[in-house]
C-alpha positions in Angstrom: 24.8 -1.8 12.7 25.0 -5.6 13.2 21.5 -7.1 14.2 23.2 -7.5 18.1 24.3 -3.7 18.1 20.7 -3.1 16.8 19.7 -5.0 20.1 22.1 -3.1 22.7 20.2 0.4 20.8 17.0 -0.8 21.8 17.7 -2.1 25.3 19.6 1.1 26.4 17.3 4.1 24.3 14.5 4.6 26.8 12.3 6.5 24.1 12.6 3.3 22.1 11.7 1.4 26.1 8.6 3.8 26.0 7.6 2.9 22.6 6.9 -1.1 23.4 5.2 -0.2 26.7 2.9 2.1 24.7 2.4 -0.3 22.2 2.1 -3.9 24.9 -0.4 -1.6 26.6 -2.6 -1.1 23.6 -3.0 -5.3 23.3 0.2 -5.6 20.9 2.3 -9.0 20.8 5.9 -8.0 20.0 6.8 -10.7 17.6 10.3 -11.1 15.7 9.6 -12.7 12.3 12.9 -14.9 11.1 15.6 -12.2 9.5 16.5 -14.3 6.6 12.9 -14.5 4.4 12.1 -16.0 1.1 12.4 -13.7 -1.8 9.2 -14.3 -3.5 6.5 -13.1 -1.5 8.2 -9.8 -1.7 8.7 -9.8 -5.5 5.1 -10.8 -5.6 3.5 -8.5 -4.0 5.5 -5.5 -4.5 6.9 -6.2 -8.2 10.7 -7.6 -9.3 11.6 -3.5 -9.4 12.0 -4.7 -5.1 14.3 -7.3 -6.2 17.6 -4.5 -7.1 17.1 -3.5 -3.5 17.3 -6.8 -1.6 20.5 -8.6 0.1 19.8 -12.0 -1.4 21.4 -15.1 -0.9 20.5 -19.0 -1.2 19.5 -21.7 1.2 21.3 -24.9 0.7 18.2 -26.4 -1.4 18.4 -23.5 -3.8 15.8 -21.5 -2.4 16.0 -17.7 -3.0 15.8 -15.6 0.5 16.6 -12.3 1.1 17.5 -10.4 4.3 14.3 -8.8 5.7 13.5 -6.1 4.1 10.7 -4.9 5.8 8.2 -6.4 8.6 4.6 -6.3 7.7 4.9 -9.1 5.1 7.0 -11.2 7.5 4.6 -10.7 10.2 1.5 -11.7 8.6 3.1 -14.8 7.4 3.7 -15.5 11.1 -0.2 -14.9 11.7 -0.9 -17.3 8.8 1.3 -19.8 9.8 0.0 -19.7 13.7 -3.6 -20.0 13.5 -6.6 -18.7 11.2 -6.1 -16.4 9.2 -9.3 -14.7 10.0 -8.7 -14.5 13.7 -7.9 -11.3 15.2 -4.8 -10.3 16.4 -2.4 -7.2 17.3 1.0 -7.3 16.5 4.0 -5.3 16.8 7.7 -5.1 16.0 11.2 -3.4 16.7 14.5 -4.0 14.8 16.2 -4.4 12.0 15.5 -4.3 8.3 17.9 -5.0 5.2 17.6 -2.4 2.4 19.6 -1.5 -0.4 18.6 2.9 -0.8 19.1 6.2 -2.7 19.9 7.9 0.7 20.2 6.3 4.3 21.9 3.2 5.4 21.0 0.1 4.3 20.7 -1.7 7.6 18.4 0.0 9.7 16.0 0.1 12.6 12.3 -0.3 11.7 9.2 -0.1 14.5 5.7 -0.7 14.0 2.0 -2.4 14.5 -0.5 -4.3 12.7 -3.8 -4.7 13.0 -5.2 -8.0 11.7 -9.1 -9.6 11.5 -10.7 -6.5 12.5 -13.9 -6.4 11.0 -14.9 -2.3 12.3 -12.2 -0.8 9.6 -13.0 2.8 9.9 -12.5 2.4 14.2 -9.2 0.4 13.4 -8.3 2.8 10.9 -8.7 5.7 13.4 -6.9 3.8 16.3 -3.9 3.2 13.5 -3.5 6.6 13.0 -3.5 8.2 16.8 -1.3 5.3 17.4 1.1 6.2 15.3 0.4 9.8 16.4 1.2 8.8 20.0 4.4 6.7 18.7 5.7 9.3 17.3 5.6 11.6 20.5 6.9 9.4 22.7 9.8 9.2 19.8 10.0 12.9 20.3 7.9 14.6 17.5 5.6 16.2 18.6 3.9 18.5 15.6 4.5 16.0 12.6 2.6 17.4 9.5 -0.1 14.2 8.4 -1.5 13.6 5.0 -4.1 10.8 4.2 -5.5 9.6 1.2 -8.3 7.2 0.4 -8.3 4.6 -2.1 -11.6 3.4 -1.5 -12.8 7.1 -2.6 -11.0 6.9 -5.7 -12.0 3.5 -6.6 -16.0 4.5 -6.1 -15.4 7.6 -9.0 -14.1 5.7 -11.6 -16.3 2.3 -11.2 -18.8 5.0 -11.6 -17.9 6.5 -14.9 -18.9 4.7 -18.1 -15.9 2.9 -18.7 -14.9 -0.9 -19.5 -13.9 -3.2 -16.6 -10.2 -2.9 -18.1 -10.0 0.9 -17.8 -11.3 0.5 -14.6 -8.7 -2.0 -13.2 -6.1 -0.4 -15.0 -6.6 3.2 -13.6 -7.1 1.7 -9.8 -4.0 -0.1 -10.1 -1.6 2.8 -11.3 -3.7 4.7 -8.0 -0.9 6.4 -6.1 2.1 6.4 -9.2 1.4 9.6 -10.8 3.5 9.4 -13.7 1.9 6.6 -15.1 -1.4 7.2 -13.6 -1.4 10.3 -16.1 -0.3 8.6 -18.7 -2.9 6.5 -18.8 -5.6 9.5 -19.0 -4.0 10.4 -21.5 -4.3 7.5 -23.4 -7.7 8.1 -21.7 -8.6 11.5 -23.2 -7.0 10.4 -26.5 -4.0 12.5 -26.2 -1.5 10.1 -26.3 0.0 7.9 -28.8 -1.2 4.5 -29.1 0.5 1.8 -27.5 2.4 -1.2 -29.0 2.2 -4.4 -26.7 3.6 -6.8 -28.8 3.1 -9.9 -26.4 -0.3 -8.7 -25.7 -1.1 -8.8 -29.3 -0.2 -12.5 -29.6 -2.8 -13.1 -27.0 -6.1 -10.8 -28.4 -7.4 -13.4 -30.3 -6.4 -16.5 -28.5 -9.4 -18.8 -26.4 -8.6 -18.4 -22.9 -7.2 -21.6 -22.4 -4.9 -21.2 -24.7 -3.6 -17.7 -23.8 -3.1 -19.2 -20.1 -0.4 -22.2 -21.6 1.5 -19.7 -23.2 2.1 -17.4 -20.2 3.0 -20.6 -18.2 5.2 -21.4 -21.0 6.8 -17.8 -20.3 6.9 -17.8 -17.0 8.2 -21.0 -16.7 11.3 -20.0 -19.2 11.7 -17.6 -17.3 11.7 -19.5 -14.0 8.6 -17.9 -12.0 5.3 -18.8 -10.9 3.6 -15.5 -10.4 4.2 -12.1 -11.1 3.3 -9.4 -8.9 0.9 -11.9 -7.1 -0.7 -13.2 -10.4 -0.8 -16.7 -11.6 -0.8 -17.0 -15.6 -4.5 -17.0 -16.0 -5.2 -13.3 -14.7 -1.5 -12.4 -16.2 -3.1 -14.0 -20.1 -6.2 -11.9 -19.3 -4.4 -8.7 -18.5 -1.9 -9.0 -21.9 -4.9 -9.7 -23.6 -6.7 -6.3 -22.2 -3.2 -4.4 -23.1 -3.7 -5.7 -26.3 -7.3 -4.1 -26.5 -5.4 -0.7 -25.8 -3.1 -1.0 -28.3 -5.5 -1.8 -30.8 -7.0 1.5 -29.8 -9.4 2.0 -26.8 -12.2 4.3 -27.6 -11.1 7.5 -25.5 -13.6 9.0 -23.3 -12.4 12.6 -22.2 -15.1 13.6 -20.0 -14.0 10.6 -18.0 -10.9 11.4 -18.2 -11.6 15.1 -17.0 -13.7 14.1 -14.3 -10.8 11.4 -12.9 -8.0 14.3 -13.3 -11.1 16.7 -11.0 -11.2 14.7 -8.5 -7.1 13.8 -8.3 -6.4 17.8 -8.2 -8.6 17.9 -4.6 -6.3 18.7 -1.6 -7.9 20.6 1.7 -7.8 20.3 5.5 -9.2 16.7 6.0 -12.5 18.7 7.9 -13.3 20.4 4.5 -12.6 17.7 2.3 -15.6 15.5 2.4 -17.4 18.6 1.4 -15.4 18.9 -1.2 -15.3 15.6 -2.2 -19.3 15.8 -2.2 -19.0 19.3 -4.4 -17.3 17.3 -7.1 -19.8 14.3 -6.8 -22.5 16.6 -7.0 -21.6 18.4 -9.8 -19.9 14.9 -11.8 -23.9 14.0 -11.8 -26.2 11.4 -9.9 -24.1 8.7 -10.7 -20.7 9.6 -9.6 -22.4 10.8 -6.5 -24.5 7.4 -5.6 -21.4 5.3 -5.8 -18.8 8.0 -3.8 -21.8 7.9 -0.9 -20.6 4.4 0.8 -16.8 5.2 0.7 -17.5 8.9 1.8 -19.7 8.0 4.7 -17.1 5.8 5.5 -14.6 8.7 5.5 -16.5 10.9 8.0 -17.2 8.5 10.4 -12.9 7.7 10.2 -12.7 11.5 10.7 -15.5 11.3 13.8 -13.8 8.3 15.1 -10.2 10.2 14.5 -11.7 13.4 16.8 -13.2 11.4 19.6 -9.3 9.9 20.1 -8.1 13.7 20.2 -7.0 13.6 16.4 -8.9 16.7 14.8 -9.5 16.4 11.5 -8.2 20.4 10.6 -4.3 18.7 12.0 -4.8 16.5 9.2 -4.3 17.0 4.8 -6.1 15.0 2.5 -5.2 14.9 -0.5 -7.0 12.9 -3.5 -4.1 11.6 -5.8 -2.0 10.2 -2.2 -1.8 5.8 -2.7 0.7 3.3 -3.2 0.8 1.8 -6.4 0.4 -1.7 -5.0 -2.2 -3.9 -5.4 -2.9 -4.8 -1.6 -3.5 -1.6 -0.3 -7.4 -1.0 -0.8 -8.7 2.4 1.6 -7.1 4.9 4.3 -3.8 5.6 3.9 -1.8 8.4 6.1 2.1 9.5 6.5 3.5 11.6 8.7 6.5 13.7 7.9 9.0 15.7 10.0 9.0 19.7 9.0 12.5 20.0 10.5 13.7 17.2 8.1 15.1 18.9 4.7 14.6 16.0 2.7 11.1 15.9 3.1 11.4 12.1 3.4 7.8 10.2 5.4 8.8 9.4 9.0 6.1 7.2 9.6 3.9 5.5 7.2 0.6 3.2 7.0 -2.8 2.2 5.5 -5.6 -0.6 5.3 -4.2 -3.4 2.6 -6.8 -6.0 2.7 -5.5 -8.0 -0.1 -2.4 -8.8 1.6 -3.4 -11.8 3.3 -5.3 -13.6 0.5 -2.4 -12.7 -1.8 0.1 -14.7 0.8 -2.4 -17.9 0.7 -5.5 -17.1 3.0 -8.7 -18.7 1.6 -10.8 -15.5 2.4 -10.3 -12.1 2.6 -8.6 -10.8 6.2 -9.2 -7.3 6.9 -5.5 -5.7 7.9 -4.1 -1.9 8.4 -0.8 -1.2 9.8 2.3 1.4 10.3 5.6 1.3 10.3 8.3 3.9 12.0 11.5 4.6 10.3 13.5 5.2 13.3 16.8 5.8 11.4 15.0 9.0 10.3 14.1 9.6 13.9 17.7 10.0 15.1 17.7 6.2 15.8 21.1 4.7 14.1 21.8 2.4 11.3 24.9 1.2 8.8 25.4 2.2 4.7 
């Protein structure tokens, strides 16, 4: 639908009416970010793989914009551009979005709400969630099925094990792909071949300063700035650490082992800090001093979750559940439809702290959010 149909749907739908006066009554500014974006904050921050499913076109100075693809990255450019960036603020959103997919239409309408500046995460996590709970009743489902992950969890077991810092930011990175995630144990375990990284190679020996010129060079030829957020000084580090791999990274399997225990964990969200703690208890003192913070942290979400009618047995946690993308840093949930054969997430959202400082903020901004994919609600778009 063209964006004025998409207006006349929301105007005369009165679940969609019931949606923004739940979401206004919980403190939310309805803001409409500018349809027509700048391509590279999206390529930054979710890789140029996004790029193949953008409508892109050119502003008359030969900048590269794409039609809005999504809102949250929108929206919290509008919060920086507005005022601090560590202020606090509640936002939300309803329209459309521009997306080239497998399945669906490519125009559709998106909802949704951000929380911004927050410093309490586990409370704003826990309001997030029975938000979106409560969205998607007035939307009419009732009974979705919810899973949640943790990628704070995740991050405390393997900064635990005795691995070097570029194992460490390798495995959190690929947290939430599984295919590669599990290629990289096992290069871990030693299982796998060993990896050629030619690039990478030119750059093992090179001093830093060095290695940094000739991944401007590149980018430059190649007419970027960054890559996946990255300027060419973290970009020379990282081929440099690929480069380590390739040589051949002394495996450690019991690490590996330990990582692929704790990824195989799925329960009832009330019995899986208990058997999160079971596998920190028996992975040694260690493993179970550095889970402590992020699983406190997880039960008093869950606590926080009950006291707002959400019980924690209505909920499935499962270990290996992320997104692969690097500003999503703790709680993450989606909730799916049962009556929906294509299993496809109805709603979806999660804490991404990064965000903010990765679009220009000087510090850190704490930020969790949803969005509500009302085409898969019954709510109309265009292929």
């Amino acid at each position: 639908m063209a964006p004025t149909a998409a207006i006349g749907v929301l105007e005369a739908d009165a679940r969609l009416a019931r949606l923004r006066g739940l979401l206004e009554a919980a403190g939310h500014a309805f803001v409409e970010p500018a349809v027509l974006q700048p391509v590279e904050p999206f390529v930054d921050l979710a890789g140029e793989d996004l790029r193949r499913r953008l409508f892109l076109t050119s502003a008359a100075d030969g900048r590269e914009l794409c039609l809005r693809p999504d809102y949250t990255i929108p929206v919290c450019r509008l919060h920086l551009d507005t005022g601090a960036a560590g202020r606090q603020a509640r936002y939300a959103y309803l329209g459309p979005v521009f997306r080239q997919r497998p399945q669906g239409p490519s125009e559709f309408l998106q909802a949704g709400a951000e929380w911004l500046g927050y410093a309490d995460e586990e409370a704003t996590d826990a309001e997030a969630l029975a938000r979106a709970l409560e969205a998607a009743a007035v939307l009419g489902l009732d009974r979705p099925t919810v899973r949640i992950g943790d990628e704070a969890l995740f991050a405390a077991v393997v900064g635990a094990l005795e691995l070097s810092d570029a194992w460490r930011r390798r495995l959190t990175a690929l947290f939430g792909d599984g295919d590669r995630l599990s290629a990289a144990l096992d290069r871990l375990d030693g299982t796998a071949a060993p990896e050629r990284v030619a690039v990478a190679g030119a750059l093992a020996f090179a001093e830093p300063e060095t290695a940094r010129a000739l991944v401007e060079d590149m980018l430059s030829i190649a007419g970027l700035s960054t890559v996946g957020g990255r300027g060419a000084g973290e970009i020379a580090e990282r081929l440099a650490e690929q480069a380590a791999f390739a040589a051949g990274a002394r495996p450690a399997p019991e690490a590996a082992a330990l990582i692929r225990r704790y990824l195989a964990i799925a329960a009832p969200a009330d019995t899986a800090g208990d058997a999160v703690a079971a596998f920190a208890h028996e992975a040694g003192s260690g493993v179970s001093a550095a889970l402590a913070p992020a699983l406190d942290a997880f039960r008093r979400r869950l606590g926080l979750l009950a006291e707002r009618g959400v019980a924690a047995s209505w909920l499935t946690f499962e270990a290996s559940f992320g997104r692969p993308l690097d500003y999503y840093t703790g709680f993450m949930f989606e909730l799916y439809d049962p009556a929906r054969p294509d299993g496809a997430q109805v709603v979806g959202g999660g804490r991404y702290d990064r965000m903010l400082t990765l679009l220009g903020a000087d510090t850190p901004v704490p930020a969790v959010g949803f969005s509500v994919w009302l085409d898969r609600l019954g709510f109309g778009g265009r292929a």
